[in-house]
MOPAC internal coordinates of N, CA, C and O (Angstrom, degrees):
PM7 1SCF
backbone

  N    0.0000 0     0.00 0     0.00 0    0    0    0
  C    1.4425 1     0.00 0     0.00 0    1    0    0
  C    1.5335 1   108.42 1     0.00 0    2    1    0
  O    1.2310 1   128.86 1   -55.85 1    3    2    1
  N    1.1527 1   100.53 1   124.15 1    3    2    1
  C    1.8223 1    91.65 1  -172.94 1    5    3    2
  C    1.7621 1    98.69 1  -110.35 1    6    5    3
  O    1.2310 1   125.19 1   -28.00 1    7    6    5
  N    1.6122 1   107.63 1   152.00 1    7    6    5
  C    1.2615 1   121.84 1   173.75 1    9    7    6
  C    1.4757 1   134.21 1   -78.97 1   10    9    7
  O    1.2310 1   106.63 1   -83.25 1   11   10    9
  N    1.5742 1   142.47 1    96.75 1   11   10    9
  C    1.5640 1   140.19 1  -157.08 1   13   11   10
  C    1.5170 1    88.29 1   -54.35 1   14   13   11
  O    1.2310 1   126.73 1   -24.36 1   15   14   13
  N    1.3434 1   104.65 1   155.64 1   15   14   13
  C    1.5292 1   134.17 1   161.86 1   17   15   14
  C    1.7615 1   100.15 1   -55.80 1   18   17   15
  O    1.2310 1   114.53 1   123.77 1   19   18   17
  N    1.0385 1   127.97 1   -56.23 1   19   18   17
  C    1.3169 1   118.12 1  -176.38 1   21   19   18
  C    1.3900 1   119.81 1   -49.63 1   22   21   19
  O    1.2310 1   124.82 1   145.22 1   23   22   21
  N    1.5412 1   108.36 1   -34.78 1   23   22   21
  C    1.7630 1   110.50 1  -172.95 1   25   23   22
  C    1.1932 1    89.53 1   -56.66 1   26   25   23
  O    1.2310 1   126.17 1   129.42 1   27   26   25
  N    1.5023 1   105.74 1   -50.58 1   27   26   25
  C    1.6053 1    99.86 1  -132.66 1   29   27   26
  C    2.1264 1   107.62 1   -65.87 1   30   29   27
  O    1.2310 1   134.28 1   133.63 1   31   30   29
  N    1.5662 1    89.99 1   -46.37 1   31   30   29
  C    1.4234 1    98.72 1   171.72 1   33   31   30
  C    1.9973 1   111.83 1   -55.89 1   34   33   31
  O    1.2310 1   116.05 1   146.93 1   35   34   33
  N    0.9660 1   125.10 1   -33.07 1   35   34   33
  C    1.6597 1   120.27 1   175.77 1   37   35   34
  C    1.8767 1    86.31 1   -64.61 1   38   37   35
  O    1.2310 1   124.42 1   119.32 1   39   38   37
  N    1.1508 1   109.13 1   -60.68 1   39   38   37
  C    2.2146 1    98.72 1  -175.29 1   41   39   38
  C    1.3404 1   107.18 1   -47.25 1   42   41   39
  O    1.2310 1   120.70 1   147.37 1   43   42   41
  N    1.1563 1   116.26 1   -32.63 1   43   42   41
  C    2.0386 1   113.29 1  -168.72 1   45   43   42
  C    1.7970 1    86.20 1   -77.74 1   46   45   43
  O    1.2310 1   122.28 1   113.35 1   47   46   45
  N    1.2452 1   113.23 1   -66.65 1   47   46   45
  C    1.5874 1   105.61 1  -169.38 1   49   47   46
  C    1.4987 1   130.04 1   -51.28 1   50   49   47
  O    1.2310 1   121.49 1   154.94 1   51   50   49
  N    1.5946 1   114.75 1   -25.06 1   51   50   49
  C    1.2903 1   131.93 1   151.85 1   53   51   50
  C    1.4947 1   108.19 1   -43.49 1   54   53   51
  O    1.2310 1   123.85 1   135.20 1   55   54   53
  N    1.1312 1   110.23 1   -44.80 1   55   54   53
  C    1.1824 1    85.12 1  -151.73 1   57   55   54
  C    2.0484 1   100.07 1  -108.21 1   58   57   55
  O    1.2310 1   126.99 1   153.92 1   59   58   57
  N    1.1741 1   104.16 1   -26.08 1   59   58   57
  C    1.4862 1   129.50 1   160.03 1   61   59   58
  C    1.6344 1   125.67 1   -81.91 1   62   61   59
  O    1.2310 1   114.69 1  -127.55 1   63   62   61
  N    0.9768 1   127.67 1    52.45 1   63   62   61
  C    1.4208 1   125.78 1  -141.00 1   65   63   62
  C    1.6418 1   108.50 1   -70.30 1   66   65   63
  O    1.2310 1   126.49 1   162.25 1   67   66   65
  N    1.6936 1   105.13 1   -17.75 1   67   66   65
  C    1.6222 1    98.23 1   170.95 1   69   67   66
  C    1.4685 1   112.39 1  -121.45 1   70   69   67
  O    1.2310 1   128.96 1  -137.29 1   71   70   69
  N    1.0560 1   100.34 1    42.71 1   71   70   69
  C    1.9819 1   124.46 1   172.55 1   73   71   70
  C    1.6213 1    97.03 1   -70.05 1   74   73   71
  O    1.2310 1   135.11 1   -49.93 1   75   74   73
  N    1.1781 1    88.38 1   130.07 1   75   74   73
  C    1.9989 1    92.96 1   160.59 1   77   75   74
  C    1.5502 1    86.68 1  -112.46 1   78   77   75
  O    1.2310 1   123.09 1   -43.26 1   79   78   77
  N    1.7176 1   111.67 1   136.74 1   79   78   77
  C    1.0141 1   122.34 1   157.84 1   81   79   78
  C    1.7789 1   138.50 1  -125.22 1   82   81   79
  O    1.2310 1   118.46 1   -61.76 1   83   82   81
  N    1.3502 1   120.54 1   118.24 1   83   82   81
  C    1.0586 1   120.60 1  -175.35 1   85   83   82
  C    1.4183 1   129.68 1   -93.45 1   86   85   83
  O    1.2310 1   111.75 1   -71.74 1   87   86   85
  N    1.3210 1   133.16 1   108.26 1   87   86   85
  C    1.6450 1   114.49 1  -169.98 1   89   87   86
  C    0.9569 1   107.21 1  -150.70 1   90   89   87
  O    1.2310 1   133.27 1   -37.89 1   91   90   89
  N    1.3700 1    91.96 1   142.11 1   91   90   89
  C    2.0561 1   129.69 1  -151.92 1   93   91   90
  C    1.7562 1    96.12 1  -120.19 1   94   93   91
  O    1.2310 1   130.75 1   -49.04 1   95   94   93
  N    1.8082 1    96.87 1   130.96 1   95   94   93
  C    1.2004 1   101.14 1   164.19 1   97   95   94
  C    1.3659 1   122.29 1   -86.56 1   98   97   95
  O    1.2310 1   118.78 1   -58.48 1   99   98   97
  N    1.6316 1   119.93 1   121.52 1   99   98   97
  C    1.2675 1   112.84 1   169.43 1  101   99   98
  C    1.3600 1   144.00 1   -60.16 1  102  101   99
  O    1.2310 1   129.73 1   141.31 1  103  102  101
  N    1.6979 1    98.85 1   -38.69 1  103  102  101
  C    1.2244 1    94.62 1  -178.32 1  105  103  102
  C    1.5501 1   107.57 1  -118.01 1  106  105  103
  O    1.2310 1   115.47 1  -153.20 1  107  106  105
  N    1.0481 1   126.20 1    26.80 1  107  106  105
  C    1.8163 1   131.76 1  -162.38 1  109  107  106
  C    1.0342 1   138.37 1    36.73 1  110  109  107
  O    1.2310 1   131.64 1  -139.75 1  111  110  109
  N    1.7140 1    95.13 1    40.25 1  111  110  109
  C    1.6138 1   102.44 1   178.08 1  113  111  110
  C    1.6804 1   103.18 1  -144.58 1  114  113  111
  O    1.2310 1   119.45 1  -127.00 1  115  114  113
  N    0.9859 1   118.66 1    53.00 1  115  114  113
  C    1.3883 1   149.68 1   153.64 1  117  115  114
  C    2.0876 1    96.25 1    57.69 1  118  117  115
  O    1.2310 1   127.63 1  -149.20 1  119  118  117
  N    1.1231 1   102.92 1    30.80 1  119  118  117
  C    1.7771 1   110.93 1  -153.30 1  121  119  118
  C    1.5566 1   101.34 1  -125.42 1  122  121  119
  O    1.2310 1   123.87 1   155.80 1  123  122  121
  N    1.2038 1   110.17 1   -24.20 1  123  122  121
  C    1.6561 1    96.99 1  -174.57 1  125  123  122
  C    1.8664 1    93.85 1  -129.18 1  126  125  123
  O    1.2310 1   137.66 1   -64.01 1  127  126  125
  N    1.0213 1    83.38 1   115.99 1  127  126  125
  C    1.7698 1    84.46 1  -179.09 1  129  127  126
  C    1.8016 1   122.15 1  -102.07 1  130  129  127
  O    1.2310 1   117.59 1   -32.10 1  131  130  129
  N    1.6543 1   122.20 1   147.90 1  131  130  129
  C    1.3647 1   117.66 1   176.69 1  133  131  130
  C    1.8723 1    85.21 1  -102.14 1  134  133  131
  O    1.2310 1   131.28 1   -30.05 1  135  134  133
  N    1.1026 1    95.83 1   149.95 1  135  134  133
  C    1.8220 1    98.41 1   165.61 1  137  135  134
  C    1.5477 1   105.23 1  -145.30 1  138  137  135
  O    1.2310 1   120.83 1   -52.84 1  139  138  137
  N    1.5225 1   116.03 1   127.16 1  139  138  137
  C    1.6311 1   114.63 1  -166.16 1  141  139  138
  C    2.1962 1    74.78 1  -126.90 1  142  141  139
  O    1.2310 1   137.56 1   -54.78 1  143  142  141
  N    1.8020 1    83.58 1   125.22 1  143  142  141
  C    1.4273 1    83.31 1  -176.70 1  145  143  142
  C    1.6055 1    98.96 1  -125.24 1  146  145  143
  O    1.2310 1   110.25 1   -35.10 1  147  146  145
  N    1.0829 1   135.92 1   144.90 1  147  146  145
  C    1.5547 1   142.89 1  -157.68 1  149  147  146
  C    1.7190 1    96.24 1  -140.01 1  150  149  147
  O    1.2310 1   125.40 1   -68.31 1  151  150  149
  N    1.4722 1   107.24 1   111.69 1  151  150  149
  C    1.2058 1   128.30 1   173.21 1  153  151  150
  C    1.2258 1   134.45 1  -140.05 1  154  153  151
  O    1.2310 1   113.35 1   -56.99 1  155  154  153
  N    1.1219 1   130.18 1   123.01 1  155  154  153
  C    1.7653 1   138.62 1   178.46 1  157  155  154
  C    1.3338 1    81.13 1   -47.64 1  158  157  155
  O    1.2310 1   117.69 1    93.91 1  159  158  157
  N    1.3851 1   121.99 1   -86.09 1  159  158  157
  C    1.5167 1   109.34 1  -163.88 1  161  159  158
  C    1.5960 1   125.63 1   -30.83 1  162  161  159
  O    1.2310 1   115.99 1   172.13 1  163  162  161
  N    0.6062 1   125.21 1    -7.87 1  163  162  161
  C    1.7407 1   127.09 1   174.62 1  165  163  162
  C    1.0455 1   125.26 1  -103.93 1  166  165  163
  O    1.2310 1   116.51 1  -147.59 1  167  166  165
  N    1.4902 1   124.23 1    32.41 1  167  166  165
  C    1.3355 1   154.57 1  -139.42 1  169  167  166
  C    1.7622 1    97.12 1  -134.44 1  170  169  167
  O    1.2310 1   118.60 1   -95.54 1  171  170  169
  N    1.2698 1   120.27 1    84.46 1  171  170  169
  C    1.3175 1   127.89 1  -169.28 1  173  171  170
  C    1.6930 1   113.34 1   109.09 1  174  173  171
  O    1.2310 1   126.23 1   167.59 1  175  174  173
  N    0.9341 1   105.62 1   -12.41 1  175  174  173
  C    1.7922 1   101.48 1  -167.47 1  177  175  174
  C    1.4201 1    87.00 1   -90.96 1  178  177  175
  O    1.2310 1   129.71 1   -18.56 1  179  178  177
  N    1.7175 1    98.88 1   161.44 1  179  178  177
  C    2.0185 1   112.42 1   166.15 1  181  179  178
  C    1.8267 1    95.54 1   -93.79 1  182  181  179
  O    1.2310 1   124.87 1   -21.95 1  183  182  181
  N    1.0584 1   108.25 1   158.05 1  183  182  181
  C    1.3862 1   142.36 1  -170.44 1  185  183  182
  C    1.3526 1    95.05 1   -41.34 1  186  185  183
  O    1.2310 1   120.44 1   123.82 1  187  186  185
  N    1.2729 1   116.76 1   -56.18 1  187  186  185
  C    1.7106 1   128.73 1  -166.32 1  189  187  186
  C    1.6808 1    91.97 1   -46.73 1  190  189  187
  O    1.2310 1   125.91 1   135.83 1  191  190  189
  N    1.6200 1   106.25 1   -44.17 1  191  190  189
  C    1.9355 1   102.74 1  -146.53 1  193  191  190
  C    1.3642 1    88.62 1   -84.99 1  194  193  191
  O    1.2310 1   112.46 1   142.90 1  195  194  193
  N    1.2935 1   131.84 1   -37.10 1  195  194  193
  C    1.5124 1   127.23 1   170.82 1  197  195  194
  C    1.5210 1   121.77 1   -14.70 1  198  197  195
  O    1.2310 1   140.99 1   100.63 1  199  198  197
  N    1.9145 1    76.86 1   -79.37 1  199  198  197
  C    1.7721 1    92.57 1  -179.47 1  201  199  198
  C    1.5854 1    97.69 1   -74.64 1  202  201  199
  O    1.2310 1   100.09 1   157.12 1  203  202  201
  N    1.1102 1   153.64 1   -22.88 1  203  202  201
  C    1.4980 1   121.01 1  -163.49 1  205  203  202
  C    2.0938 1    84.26 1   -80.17 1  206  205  203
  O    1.2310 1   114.43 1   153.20 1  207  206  205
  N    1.3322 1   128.16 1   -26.80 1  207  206  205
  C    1.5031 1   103.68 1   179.51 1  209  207  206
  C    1.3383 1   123.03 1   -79.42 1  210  209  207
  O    1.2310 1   119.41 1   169.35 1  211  210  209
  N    1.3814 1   118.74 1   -10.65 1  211  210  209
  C    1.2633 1   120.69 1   157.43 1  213  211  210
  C    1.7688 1   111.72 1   -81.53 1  214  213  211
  O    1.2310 1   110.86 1   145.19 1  215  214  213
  N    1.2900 1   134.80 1   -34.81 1  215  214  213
  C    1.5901 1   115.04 1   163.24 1  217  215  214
  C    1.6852 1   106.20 1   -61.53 1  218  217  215
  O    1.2310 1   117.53 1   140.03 1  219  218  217
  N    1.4197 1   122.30 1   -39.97 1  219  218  217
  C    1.3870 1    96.37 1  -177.66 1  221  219  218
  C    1.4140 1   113.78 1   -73.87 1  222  221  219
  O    1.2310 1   115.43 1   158.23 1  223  222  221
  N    1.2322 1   126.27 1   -21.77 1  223  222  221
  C    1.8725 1   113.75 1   177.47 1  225  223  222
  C    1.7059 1    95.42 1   -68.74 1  226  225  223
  O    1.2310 1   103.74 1   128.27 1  227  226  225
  N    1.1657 1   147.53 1   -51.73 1  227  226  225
  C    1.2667 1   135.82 1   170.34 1  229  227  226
  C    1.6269 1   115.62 1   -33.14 1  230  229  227
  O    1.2310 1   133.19 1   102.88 1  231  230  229
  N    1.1053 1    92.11 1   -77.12 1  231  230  229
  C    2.0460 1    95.95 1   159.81 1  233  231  230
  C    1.6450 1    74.25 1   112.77 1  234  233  231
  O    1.2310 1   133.71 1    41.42 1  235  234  233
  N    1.7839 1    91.10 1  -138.58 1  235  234  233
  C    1.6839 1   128.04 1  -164.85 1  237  235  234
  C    1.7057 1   106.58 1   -56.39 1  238  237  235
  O    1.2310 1   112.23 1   134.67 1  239  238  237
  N    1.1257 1   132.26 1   -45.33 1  239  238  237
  C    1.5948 1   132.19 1   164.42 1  241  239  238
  C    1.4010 1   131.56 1   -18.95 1  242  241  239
  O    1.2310 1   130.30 1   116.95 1  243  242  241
  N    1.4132 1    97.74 1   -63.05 1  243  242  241
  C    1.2966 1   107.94 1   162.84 1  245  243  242
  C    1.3081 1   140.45 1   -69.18 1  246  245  243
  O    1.2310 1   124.86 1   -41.17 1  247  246  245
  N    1.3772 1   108.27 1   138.83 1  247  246  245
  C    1.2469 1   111.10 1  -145.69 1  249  247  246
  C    1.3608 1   123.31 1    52.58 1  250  249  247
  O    1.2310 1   116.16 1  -136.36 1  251  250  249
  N    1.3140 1   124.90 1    43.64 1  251  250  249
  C    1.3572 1   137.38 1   160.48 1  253  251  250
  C    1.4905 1   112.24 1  -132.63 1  254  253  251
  O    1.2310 1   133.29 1    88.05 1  255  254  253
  N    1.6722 1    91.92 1   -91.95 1  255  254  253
  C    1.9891 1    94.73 1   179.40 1  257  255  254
  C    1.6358 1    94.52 1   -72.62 1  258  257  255
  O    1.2310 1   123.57 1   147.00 1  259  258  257
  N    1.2923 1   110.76 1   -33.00 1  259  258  257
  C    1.5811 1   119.42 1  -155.16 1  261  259  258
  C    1.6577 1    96.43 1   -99.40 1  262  261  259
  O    1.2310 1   118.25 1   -94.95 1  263  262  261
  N    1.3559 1   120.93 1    85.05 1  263  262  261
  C    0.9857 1   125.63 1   179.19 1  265  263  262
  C    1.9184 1   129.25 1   -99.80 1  266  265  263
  O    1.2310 1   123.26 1   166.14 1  267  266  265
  N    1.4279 1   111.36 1   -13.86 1  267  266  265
  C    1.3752 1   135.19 1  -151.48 1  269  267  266
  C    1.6533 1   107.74 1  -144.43 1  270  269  267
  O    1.2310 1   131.61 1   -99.70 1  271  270  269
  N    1.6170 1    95.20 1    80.30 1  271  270  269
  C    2.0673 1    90.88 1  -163.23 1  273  271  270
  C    1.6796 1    87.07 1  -144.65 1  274  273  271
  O    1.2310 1   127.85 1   -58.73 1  275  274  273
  N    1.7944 1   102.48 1   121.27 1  275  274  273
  C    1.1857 1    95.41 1   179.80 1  277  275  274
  C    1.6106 1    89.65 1  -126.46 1  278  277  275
  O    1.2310 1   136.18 1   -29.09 1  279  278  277
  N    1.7733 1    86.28 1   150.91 1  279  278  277
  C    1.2283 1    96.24 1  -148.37 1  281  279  278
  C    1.8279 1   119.05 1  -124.14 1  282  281  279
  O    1.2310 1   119.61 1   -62.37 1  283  282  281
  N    1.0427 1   118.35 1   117.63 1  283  282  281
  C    1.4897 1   120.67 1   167.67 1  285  283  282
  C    1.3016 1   128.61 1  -108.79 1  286  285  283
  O    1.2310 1   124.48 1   -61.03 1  287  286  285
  N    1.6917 1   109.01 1   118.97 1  287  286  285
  C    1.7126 1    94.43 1   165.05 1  289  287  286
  C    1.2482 1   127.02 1  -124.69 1  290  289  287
  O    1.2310 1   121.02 1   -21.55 1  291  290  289
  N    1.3034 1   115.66 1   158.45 1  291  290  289
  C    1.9001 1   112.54 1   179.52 1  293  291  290
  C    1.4247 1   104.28 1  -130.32 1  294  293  291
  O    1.2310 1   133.62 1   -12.23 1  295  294  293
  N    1.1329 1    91.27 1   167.77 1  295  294  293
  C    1.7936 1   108.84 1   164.31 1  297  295  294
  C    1.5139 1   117.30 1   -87.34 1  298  297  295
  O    1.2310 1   109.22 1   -15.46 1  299  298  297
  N    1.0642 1   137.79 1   164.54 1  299  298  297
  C    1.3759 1   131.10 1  -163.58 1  301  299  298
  C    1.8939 1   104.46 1   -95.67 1  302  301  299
  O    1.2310 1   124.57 1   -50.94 1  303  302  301
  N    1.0918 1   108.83 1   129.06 1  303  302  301
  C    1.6444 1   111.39 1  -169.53 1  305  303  302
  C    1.3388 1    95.89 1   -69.50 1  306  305  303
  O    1.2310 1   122.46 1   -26.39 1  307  306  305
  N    1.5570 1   112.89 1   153.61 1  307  306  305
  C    1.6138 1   131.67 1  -141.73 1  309  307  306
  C    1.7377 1    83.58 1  -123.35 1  310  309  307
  O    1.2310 1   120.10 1   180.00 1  311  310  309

């Protein structure tokens, strides 16, 4: 069962509420996802804490239905 780009971005914004999120299918079968997520909050953190707060706004998905999520984050350009 694979997860739409929309879920997944409404879980990042849940939990990121001023996330801009962009996501590109890699392989065109709605199953392996790119996600470029842009957040004030990530403004001091190392890369690791970024993405582990974007896997925790996803929550339980990942690594379940949501198995194939590659992932970029930034801070918002000043």
């Amino acid at each position: 069962m694979a997860m739409e780009a929309s879920e997944i971005e409404k879980l990042i914004r849940q939990g990121l509420p001023d996330a801009e999120v962009t996501m590109r299918d890699l392989a065109g079968d709605n199953n392996h996802w790119h996600a470029t997520v842009v957040s004030e909050s990530f403004r001091g953190k190392s890369r690791v804490q970024q993405h582990q707060m974007v896997y925790a706004a996803i929550g339980a998905p990942m690594g379940g239905v949501l198995h194939a999520l590659a992932l970029q984050t930034e801070v918002p350009k000043a």
